[in-house]
VOTITOR-737421 format. One record per residue (C-alpha): residue number from 0; residue in three letters; z, y, x. Coordinates in nm, 4 decimals. Layout:
BEGIN
@resi NUM; resn ALA; zz Z; yy Y; xx X
...
This chain:
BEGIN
@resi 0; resn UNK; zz 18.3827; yy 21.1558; xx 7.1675
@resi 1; resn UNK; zz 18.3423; yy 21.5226; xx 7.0865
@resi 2; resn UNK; zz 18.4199; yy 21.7585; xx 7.3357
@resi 3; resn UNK; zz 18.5051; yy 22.1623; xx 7.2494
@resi 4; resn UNK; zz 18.3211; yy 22.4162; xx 7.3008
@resi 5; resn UNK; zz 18.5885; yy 22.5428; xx 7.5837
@resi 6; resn UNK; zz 18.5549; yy 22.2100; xx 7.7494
@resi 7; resn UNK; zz 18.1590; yy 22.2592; xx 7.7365
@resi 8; resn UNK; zz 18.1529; yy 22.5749; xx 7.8407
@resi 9; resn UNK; zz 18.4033; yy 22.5542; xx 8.1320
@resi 10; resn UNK; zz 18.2052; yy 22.2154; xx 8.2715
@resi 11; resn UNK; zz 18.0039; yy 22.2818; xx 8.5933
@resi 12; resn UNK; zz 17.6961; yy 22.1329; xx 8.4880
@resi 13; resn UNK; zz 17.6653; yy 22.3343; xx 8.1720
@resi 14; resn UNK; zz 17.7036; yy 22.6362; xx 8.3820
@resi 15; resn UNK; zz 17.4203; yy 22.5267; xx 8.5990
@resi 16; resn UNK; zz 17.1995; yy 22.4613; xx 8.3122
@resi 17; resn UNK; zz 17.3242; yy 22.7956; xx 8.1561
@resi 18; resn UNK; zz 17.2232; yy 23.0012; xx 8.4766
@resi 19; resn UNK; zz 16.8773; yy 22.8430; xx 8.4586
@resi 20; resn UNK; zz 16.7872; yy 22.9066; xx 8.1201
@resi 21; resn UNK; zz 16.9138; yy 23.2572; xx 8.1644
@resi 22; resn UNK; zz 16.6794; yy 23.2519; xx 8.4887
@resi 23; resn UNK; zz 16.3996; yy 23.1450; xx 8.3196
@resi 24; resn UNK; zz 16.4375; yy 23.3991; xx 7.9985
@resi 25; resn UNK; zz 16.5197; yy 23.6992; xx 8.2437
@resi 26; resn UNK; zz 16.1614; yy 23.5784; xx 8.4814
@resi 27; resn UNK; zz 15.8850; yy 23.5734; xx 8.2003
@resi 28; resn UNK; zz 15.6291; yy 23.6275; xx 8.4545
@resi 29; resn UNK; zz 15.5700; yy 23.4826; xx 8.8121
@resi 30; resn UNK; zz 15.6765; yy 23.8708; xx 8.9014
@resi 31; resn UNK; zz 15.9748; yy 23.8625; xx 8.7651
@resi 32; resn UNK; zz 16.0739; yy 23.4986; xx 8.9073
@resi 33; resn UNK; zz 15.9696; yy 23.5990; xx 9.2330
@resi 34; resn UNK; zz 16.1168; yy 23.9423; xx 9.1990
@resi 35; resn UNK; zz 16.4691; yy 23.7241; xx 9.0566
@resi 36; resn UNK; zz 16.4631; yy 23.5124; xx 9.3300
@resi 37; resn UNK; zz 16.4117; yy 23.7973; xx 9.5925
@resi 38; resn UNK; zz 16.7290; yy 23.9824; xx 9.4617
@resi 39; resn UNK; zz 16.8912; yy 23.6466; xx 9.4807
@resi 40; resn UNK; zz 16.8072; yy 23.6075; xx 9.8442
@resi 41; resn UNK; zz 16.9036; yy 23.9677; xx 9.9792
@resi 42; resn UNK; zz 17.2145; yy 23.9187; xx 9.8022
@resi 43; resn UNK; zz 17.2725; yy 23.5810; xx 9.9956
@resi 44; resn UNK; zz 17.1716; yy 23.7768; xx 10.3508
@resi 45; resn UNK; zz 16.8340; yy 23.6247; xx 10.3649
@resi 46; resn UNK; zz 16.6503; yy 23.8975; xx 10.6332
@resi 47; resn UNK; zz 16.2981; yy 24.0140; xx 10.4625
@resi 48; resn UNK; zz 16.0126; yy 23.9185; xx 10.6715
@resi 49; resn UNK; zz 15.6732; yy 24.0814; xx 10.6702
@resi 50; resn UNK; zz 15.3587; yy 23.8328; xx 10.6756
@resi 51; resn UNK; zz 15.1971; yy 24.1131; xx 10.9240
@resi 52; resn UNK; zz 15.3925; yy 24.1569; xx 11.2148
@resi 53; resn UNK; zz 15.4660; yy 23.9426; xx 11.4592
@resi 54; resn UNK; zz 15.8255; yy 23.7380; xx 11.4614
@resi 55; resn UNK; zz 15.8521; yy 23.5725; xx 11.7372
@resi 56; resn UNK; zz 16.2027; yy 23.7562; xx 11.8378
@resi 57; resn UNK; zz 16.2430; yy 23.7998; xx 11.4770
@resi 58; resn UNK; zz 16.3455; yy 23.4070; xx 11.3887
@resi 59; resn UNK; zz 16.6747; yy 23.3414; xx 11.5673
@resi 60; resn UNK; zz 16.8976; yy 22.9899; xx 11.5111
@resi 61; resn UNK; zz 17.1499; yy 23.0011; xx 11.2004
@resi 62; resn UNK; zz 16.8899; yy 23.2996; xx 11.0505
@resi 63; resn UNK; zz 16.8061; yy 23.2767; xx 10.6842
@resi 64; resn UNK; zz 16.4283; yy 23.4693; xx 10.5572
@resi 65; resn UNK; zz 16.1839; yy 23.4997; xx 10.3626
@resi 66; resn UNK; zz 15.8742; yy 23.6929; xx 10.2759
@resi 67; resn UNK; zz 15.6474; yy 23.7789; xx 9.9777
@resi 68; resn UNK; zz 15.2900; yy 23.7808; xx 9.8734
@resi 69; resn UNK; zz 15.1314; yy 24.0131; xx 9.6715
@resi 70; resn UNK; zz 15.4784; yy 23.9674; xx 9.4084
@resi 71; resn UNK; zz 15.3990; yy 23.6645; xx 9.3055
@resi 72; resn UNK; zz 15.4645; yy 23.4397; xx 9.5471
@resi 73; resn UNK; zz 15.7941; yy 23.3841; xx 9.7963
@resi 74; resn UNK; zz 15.8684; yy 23.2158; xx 10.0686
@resi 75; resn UNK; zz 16.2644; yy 23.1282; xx 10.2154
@resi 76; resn UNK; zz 16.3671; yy 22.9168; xx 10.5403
@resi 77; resn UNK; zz 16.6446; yy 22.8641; xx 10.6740
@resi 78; resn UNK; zz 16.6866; yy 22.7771; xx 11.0546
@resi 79; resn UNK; zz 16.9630; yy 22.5394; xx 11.1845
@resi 80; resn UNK; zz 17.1602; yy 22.6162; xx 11.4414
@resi 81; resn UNK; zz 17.0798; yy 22.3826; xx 11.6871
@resi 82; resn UNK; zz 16.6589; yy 22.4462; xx 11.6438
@resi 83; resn UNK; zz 16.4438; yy 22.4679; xx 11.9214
@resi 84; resn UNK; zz 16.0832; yy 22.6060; xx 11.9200
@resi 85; resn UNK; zz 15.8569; yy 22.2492; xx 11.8901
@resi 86; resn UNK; zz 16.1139; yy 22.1024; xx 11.6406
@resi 87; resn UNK; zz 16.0244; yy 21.9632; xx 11.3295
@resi 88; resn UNK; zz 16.0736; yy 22.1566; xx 11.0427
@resi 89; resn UNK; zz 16.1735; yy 22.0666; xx 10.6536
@resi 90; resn UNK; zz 16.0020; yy 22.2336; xx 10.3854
@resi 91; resn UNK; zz 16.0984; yy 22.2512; xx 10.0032
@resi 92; resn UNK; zz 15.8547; yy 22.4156; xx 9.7560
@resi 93; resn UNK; zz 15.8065; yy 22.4930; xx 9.3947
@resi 94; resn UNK; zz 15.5590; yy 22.7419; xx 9.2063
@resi 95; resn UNK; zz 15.6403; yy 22.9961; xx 8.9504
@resi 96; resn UNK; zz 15.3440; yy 23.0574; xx 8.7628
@resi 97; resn UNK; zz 15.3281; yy 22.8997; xx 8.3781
@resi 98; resn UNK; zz 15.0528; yy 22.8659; xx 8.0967
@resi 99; resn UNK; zz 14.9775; yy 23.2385; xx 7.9813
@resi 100; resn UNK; zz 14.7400; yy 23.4512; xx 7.8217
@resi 101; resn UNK; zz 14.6722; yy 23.6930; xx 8.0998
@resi 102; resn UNK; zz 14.5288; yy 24.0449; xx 7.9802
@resi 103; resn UNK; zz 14.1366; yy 24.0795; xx 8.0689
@resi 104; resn UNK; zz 14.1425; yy 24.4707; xx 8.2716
@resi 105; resn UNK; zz 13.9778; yy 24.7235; xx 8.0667
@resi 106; resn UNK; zz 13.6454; yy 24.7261; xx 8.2893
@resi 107; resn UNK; zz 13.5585; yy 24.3634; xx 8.2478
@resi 108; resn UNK; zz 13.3061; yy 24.2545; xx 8.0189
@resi 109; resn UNK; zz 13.3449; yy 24.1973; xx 7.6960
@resi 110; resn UNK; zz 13.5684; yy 24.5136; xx 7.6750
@resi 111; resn UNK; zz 13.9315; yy 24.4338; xx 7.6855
@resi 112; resn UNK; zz 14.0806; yy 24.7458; xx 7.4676
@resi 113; resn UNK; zz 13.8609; yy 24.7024; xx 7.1238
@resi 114; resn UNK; zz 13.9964; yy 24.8937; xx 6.7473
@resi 115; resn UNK; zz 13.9045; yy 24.7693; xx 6.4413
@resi 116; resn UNK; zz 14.0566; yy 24.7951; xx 6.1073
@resi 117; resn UNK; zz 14.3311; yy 24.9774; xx 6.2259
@resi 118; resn UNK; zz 14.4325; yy 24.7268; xx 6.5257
@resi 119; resn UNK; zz 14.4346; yy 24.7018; xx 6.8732
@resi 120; resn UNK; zz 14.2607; yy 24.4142; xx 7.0015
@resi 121; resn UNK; zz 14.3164; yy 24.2858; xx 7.3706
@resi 122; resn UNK; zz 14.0931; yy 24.0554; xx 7.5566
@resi 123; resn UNK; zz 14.2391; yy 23.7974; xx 7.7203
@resi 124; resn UNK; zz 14.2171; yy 23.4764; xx 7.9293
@resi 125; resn UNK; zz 14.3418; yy 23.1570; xx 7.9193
@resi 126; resn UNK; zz 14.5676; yy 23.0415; xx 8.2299
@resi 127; resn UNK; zz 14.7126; yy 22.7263; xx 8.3011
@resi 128; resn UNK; zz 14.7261; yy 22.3686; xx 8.1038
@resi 129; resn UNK; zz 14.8733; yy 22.5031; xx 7.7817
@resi 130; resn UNK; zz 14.9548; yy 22.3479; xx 7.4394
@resi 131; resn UNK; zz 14.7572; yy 22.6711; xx 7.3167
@resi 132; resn UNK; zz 14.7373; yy 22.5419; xx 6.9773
@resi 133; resn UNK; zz 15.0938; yy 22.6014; xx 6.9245
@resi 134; resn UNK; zz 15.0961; yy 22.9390; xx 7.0533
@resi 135; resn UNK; zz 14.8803; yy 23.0301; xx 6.7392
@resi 136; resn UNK; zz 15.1462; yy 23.1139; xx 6.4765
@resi 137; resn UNK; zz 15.4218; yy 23.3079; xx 6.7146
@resi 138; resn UNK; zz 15.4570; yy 23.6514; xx 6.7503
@resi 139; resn UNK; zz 15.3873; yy 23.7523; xx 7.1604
@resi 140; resn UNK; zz 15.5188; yy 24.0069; xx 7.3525
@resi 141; resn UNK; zz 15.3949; yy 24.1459; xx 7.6802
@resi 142; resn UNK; zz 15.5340; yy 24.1145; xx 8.0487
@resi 143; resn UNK; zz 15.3993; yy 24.0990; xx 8.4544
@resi 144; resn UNK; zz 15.2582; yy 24.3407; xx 8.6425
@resi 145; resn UNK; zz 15.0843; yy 24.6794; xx 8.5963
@resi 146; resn UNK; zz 14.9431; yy 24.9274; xx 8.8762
@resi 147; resn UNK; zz 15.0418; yy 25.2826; xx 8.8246
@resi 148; resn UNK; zz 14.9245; yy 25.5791; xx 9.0277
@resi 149; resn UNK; zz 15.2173; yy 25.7807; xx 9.2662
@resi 150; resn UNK; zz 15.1601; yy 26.0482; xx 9.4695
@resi 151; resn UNK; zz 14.8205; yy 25.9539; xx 9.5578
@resi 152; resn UNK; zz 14.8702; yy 25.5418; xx 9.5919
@resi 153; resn UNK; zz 14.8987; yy 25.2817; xx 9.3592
@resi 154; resn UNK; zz 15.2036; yy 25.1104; xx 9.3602
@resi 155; resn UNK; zz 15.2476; yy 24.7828; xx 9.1513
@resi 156; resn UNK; zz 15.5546; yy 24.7858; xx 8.8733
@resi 157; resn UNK; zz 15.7069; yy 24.5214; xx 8.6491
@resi 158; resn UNK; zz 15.6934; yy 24.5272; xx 8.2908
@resi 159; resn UNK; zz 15.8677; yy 24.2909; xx 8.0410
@resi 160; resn UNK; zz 15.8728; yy 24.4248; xx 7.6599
@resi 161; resn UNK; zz 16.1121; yy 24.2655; xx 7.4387
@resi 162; resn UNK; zz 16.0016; yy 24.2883; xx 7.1475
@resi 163; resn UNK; zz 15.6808; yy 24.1140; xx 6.9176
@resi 164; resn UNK; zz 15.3662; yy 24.3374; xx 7.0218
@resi 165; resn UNK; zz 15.0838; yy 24.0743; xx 6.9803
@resi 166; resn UNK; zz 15.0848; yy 23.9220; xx 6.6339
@resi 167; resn UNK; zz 14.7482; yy 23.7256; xx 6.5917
@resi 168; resn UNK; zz 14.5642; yy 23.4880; xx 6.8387
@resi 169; resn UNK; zz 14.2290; yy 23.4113; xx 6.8870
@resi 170; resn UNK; zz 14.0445; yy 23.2352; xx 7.1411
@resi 171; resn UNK; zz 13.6838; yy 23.2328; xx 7.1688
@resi 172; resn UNK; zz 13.4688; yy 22.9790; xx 6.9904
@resi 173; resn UNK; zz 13.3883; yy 22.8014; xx 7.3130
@resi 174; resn UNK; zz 13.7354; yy 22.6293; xx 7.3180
@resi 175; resn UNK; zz 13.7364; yy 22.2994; xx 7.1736
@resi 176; resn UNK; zz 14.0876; yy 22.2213; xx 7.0539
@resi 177; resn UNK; zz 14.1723; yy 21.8909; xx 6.9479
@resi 178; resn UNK; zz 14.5070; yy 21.8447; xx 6.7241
């Protein structure tokens, strides 16, 4: 039985699947999942902890947190209502990182930032358990993190570019692929 593309559309699962995959495509780094999720929380009246201070009268029953780490990793609790200090406690956890090629910084040998025939080339390194073999014929783009200088600190910003600005792949001779 075929169903239309109102019924589809209007059925709670699909929505939940929809939200995801527009989750995922919006977070194409482990910044921007964590920095999703974040917005998600605050917007849900989860309190923002710091790791540094101290939060013992922070942490009250019925409080909702969490806290980040270096902006790639979170953290979010809940406590119930009835808690008291020596409870057990429940604890649900995923990670957010995926197989990438991460950008090698510019004073790492070999020399990330090389031009040759009138390109660009950009060292990078593999990370993660990828299929890399299939990345070899799709155009790339470029998103995470970069450090930029204000007012005399650095401060760490995300980047996400949407459109193709690595065309060509190659990975040094030392991995063995097998198709």
């Amino acid at each position: 039985m075929a169903s239309s593309n109102s019924t589809t559309t209007t059925n709670p699962s699909f929505q939940r699947a929809k939200q995801f995959v527009d989750f995922v495509n919006s977070a194409p780094s482990p910044f921007h999942a964590v920095d999703a999720v974040r917005k998600r929380l605050q917007a849900s009246d989860f309190v923002e902890l710091t790791e540094k201070k101290n939060w013992d009268d922070l942490i009250k029953p019925s409080g909702k947190y969490y806290f980040t780490r270096n902006g790639s990793s979170i953290v979010a609790f809940a406590v119930g209502g009835k808690f008291k200090p020596g409870n057990g406690v429940n604890i649900v956890a995923a990670h957010t990182d995926s197989p990438c090629f991460k950008v090698l910084p510019l004073f790492l040998k070999p020399v990330s930032k090389k031009q040759q025939s009138g390109y660009l080339k950009v060292g990078v390194q593999l990370y993660g358990g990828g299929l890399w073999h299939t990345w070899f014929d799709r155009d790339l783009s470029v998103a995470g993190v970069v450090m930029v200088e204000e007012n005399g600190s650095y401060k760490q910003r995300l980047v996400k570019i949407d459109e193709q600005v690595i065309s060509k792949i190659f990975l040094p001779k030392s991995h063995n692929f097998h198709y």
